[in-house]
N, C-alpha and C positions, 0 to 999 in steps of 0.2 A: 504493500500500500504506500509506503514513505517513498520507494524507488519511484511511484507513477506522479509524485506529489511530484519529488526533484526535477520530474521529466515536466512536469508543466511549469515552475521555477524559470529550466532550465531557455524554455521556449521565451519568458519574460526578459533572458539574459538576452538572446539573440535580439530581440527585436532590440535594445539598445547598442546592441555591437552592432549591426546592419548599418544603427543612424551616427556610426561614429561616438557614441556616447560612453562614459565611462559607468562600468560596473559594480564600482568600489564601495560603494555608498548601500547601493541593493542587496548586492553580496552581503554585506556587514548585518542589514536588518533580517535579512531573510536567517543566519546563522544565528544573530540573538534568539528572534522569534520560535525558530527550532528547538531550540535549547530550552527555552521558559512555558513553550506550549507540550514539548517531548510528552509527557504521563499525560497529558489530558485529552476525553475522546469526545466528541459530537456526540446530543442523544442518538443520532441513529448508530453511532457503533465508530464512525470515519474517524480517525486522525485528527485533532482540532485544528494542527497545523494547515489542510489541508483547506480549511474557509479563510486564512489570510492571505495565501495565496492565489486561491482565486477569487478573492476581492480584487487581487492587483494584476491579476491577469484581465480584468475587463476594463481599470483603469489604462492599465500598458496598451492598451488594443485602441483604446479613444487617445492617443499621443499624450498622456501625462508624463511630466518628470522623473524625472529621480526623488524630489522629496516626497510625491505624492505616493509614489512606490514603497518609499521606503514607510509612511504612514500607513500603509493600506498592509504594510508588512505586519508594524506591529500596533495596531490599531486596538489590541483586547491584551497586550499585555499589559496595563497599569493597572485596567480592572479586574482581568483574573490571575494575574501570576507577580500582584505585588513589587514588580517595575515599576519605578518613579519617574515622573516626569522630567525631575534634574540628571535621570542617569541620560535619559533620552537627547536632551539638549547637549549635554558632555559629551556624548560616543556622536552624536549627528547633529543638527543645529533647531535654535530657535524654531524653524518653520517649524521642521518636522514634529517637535513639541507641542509647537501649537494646535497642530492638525489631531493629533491624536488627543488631546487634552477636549479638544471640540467633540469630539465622538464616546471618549469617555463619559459614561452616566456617575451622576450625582451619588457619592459615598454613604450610602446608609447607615452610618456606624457615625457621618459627623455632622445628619442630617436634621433639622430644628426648625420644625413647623411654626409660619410666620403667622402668629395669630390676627395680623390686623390683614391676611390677606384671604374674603370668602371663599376662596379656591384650592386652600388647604385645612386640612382636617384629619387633626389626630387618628381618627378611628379608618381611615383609609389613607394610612400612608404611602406603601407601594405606589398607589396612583399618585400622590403628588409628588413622589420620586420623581416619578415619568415625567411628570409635568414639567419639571422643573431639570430634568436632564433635556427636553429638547429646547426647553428654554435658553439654558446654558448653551446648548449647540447654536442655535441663532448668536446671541450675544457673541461668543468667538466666533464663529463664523463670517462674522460680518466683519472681526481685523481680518482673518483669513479664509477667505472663502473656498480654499481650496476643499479646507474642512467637509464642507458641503459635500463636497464626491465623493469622498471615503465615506461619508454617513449614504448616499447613495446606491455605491455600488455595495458597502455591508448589507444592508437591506434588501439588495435586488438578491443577492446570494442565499440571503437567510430566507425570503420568500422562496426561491425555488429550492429550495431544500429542508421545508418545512412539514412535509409529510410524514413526519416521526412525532410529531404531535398530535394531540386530541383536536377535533375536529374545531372546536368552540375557540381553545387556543388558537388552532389556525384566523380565525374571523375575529378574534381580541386584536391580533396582529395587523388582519388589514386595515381594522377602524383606526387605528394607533397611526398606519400607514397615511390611510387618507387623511388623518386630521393633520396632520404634521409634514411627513416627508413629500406628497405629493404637491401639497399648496411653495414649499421653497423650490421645489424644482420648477414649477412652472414660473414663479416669480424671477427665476435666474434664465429663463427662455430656455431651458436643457434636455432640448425634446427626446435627446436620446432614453434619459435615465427616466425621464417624465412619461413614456409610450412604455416603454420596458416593466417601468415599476407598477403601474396603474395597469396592465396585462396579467402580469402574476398576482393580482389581488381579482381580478375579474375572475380569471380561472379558480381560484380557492372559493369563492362566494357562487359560480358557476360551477361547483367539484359535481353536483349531483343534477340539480335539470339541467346545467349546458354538458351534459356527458355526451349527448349524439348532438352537439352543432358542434362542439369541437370536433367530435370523429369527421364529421362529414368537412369541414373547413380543411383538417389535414390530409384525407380522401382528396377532396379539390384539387390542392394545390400539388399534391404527389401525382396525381394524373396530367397535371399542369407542367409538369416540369420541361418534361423535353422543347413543349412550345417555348417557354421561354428561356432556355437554353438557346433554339434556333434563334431569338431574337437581340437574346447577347453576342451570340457572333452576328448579326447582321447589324447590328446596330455597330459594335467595333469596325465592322467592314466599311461601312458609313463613314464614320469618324477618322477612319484611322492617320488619313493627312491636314487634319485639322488640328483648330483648337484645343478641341476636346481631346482629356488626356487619360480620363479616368470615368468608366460607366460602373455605374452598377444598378442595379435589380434587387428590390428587397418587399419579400411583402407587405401586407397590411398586418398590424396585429390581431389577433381575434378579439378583442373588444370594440377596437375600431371598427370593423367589418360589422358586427351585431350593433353596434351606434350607430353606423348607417342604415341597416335596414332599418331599425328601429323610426329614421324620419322617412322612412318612404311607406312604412306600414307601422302606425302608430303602436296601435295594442298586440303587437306581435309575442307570440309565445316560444321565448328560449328555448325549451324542451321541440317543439315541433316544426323549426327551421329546416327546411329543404336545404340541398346542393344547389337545386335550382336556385334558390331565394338566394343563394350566396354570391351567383354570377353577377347576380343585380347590381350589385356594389362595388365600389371600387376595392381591388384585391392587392395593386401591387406599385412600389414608386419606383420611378425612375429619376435615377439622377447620373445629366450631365455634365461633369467635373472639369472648369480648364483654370489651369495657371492663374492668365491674367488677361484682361483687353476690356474693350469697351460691352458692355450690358448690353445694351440695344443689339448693336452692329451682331455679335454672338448669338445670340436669339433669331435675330431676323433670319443669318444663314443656319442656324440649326434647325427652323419651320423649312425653310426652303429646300435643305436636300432630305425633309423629312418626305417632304411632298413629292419630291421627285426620284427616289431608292426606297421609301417603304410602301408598297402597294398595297398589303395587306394590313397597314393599320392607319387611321384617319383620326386626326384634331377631331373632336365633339364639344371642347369648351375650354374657356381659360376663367381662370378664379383665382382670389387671394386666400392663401390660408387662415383660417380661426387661430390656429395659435400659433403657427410662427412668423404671420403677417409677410409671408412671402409668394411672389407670384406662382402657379403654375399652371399647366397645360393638362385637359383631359383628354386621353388617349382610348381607342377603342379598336379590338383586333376584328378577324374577321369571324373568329372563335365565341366574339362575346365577350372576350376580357378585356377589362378595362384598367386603365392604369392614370397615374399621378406624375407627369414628369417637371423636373427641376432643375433649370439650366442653371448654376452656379460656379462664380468662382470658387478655387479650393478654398481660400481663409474665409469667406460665407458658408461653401458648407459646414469647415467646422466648427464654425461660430454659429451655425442652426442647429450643428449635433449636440457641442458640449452646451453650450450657453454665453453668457457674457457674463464676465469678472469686470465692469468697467464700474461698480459702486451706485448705480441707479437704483441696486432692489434698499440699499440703506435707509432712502426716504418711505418703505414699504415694511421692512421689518423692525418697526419701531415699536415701542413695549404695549401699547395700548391697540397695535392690532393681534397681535400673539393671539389672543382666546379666538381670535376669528378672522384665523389664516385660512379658512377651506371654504372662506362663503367669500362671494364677489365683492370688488371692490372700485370705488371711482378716484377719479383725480380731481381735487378742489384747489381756491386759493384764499389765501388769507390777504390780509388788506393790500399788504405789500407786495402780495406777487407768490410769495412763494409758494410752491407744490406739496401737498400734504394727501393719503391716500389715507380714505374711508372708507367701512361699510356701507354698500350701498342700502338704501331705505334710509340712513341715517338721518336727523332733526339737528337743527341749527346748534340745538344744547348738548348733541353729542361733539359736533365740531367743536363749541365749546371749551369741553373738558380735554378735548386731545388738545388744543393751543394748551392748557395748566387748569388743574384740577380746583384752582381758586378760581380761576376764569367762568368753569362751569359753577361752582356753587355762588358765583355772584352775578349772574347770567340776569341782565336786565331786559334787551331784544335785542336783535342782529341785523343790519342791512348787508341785504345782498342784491351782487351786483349793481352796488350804488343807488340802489331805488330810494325814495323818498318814505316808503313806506315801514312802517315798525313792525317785524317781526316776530311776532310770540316764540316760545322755546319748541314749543309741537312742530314748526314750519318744517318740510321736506327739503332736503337740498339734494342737487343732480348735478352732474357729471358735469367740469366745469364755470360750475358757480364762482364767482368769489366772497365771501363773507366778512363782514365785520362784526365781529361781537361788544357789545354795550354792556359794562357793569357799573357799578354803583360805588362812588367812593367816601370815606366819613371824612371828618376835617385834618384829619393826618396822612391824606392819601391812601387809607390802607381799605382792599377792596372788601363792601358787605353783604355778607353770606344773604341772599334770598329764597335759598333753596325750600323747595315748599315736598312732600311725600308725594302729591301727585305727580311729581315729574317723573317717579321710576317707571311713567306710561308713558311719558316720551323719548324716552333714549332705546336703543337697540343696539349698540355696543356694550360687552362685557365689561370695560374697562369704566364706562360713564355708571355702570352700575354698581360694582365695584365702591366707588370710590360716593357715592350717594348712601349705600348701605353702611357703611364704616360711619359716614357723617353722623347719622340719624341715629345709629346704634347709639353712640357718643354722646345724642342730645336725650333720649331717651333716659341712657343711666344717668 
């Protein structure tokens, strides 16, 4: 079992010998990790060793580094094998410290329930562990976001290797999933870990009525294969004195697939989806890969000798993607298959695959959206301009309390978008507004509290409630 682990290690060393890259650093984590994980086994019986490795086998495969490798190495030795963070920093650096300090959960033995906070409770600790381990993961994550894909690809591995659990555990996991790890993937645009991850929770919540629409999805596409085999060489044939440097052909996931029937036939029954009903939808992307050049000019000649070398497949539509806001083209064979192609430069596609690190999701993962990362969200502005993301449904008095928690309990009315008009606390605010909030001040500047118990009807953020419940408690006692 350890020989076939090495051998997969070993495949991690290559791709960085291939890119020129030095080994010294992986090597080193991968023989700690060995060593500190040696006596301990996965419940299903495997080698523990054997899920750090391939945590960093799906990092190494999307071009991460050496530090990120070397994190994804030992990513569970602080919290199961009593490795310090300070040895980590001493034998490798800072980053790699941090990354794994970000994935490390919160120490139950030096853990101390914060009574002014309604979201913890003694009698359910465990859970506010959780709570507060992916708290902490955002919090460092957002100095180093790399964090974020080690807590990614652990999760995508622990999902698909989760079948050694009781079934109710498996579905604890997904909701844990979707509350938390799905909403920062999509907020960093990382559609690879975002389709990946949100797949392997569809299937475990799908284990028992989607058991024949998966058969039939993977029936599909294995009879499908050779067509688009021929279509990889024809397309390469196409290509091959051009731009374009790099095709590939990858399917839809099967959540995908069942999301789309699902808009074409509303109340459709998971359990009783046809092969047929699967043709209907789009099944497969295509992506056109080049270097560099002009957008337009690329596109125009890639429609052009599409038109004139593939006979047997025809443009049906062009559309913007829902979540990676990028163009593409619908493709349709003579078969009935249909596909999604996507002309890209290489540093767009990988910047559609992994996500962006450019610091934009920081104005998003701020403390008072935390409780309500998995529900939608809009862009507002405050007097002066600046960008602040809310729950949508939210009332002027939740805006409020996200500008300072005094702001909302002295919440007098708001204008927005410069109207002349006075704003009660209740008012909705949408996508784009800008607001000013109006409080009250006594003769020493200092702002006063108006907060009335009927307001806990106007707010719908966690965070405005929160912090109204604590007030009242207060004035209560």
């Amino acid at each position: 079992m350890l020989e076939k682990i090495d051998k997969t290690y070993e495949l991690i060393r290559q791709q960085f010998i291939q890119t020129d890259n030095s080994t010294d650093l992986i090597d080193k984590a991968y023989d700690i990790a060995k060593s500190l994980h040696k006596d301990q086994k996965r419940k299903d019986g495997t080698l523990y060793i054997g899920h750090p490795v391939e945590v960093a086998k799906i990092l190494a495969k999307l071009g991460f580094d050496e530090n990120v490798i070397s994190a994804a190495l030992l990513h569970d030795v602080v919290e199961d094998c009593g490795y310090t963070l300070q040895q980590i920093e001493t034998s490798f650096n800072k980053a790699v410290a941090e990354m794994v300090d970000c994935v490390s959960a919160i120490d139950k033995t030096e853990f101390i329930i914060d009574e002014n906070d309604i979201f913890e409770d003694v009698n359910f600790e465990k859970a506010s562990i959780e709570e507060l381990s992916f708290k902490k993961l955002i919090a460092l994550g957002k100095k180093n976001p790399f964090g974020f894909y080690v807590k990614f690809a652990d999760r995508l591995h622990n999902l698909r290797t989760i079948n050694s659990f009781d079934y109710n555990k498996q579905l604890e996991k997904v909701k844990e999933t979707e509350k938390w790890i799905l909403p920062i993937a999509k907020i960093l645009n990382a559609e690879y870990f975002y389709r990946a991850i949100r797949n392997e929770c569809f299937k475990i919540k799908h284990k028992i009525d989607g058991e024949l629409f998966l058969q039939h999805y993977d029936s599909y596409h294995k009879s499908n294969l050779n067509n688009i085999e021929k279509l990889q060489f024809k397309l390469q044939e196409i290509f091959s004195n051009t731009i374009i440097k790099t095709i590939k052909i990858k399917n839809v996931r099967e959540y995908k697939v069942f999301e789309d029937l699902t808009k074409l036939q509303k109340n459709i029954n998971i359990s009783k989806v046809s092969q047929g009903q699967i043709l209907k939808v789009t099944n497969y992307n295509i992506y056109l890969i080049y270097n560099s050049g002009n957008y337009a000019e690329t596109v125009g000649k890639v429609l052009n000798l599409l038109h004139a070398k593939l006979n047997n497949v025809k443009i049906i539509d062009a559309k913007i993607g829902n979540f990676t806001n990028k163009p593409y083209f619908q493709l349709e064979d003579s078969y009935k298959n249909k596909y999604n192609m996507y002309v890209l430069p290489l540093s767009e596609y990988i910047k559609q695959r992994n996500g962006t690190l450019e610091g934009r999701y920081n104005d998003f993962l701020d403390d008072d959206n935390l409780d309500n990362l998995n529900e939608e969200h809009i862009k507002v502005k405050t007097r002066s301009g600046e960008i602040k993301y809310i729950l949508k449904h939210s009332t002027v008095l939740d805006f409020a309390f996200k500008i300072h928690k005094d702001i909302g309990l002295g919440f007098k009315y708001a204008i927005i978008n410069n109207s002349r008009t006075k704003s009660p606390p209740y008012t909705p605010i949408y996508q784009g507004d800008q607001i000013q909030i109006v409080v009250e001040k006594d003769e020493d500047g200092n702002i006063k509290y108006n907060a009335e118990l009927k307001w806990l009807a106007y707010v719908h953020t966690d965070f405005a409630k929160k912090v109204m419940i604590k007030y009242f408690e207060k004035r209560l006692k």
